[in-house]
C-alpha positions, -999 to 999 in steps of 0.1 A, spaced: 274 -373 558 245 -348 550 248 -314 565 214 -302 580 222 -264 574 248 -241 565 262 -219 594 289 -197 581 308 -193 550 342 -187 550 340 -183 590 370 -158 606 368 -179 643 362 -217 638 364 -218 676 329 -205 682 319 -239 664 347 -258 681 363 -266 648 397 -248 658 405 -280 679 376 -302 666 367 -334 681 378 -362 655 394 -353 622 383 -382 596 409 -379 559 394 -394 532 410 -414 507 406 -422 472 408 -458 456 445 -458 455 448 -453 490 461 -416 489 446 -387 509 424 -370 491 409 -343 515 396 -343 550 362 -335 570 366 -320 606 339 -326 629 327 -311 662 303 -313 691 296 -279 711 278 -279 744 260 -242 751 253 -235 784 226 -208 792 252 -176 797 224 -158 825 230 -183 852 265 -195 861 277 -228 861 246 -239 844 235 -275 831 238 -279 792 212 -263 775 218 -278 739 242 -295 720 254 -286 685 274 -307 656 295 -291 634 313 -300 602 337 -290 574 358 -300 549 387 -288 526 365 -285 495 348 -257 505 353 -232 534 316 -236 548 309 -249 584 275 -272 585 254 -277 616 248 -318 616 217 -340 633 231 -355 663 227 -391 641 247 -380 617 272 -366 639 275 -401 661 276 -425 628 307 -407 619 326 -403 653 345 -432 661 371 -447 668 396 -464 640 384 -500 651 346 -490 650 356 -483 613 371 -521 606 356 -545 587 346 -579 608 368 -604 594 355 -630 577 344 -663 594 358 -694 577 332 -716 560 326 -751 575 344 -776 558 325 -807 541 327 -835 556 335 -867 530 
């Protein structure tokens, strides 16, 4: 995950980048299995403000993480290979080889 800019640093309102209730929370975890930090992750649609219940004008991704206090703006690819759901994240199970026949 490659942020595309950096939007804030040590932001007071996460909200205004929808990170106070963000969209999918991801934890990361080291080799032994233990949590070692976290990456929050969030889609905002703006709306042009002049005319009232207005289409979506544009969407923005957001993202940050415990290692730093620093909100990054996200390409809308990078934003949709990361947001899934658990079993998106799973591993196909391996097919059993064909036995040889004698």
């Amino acid at each position: 995950l490659k942020g595309a800019s950096i939007v804030a640093d040590s932001p007071t309102d996460l909200g205004k980048f929808g990170l106070a209730s963000p969209k999918q929370e991801v934890t990361l975890l080291g080799k032994d299995g233990k949590a070692i930090g976290w990456v929050k992750l969030a889609k905002v649609e703006r709306h042009n403000e002049s005319t009232k219940n207005a289409p979506v004008a544009r969407t923005d991704y957001y993202a940050m993480s415990n290692a730093m206090p620093t909100v990054y703006k996200l390409f809308d690819y990078d934003y949709t290979d990361v947001v899934k759901t658990p079993d998106q994240f799973e591993l196909p199970k391996p097919k059993p080889s064909p036995t040889a026949k004698k």
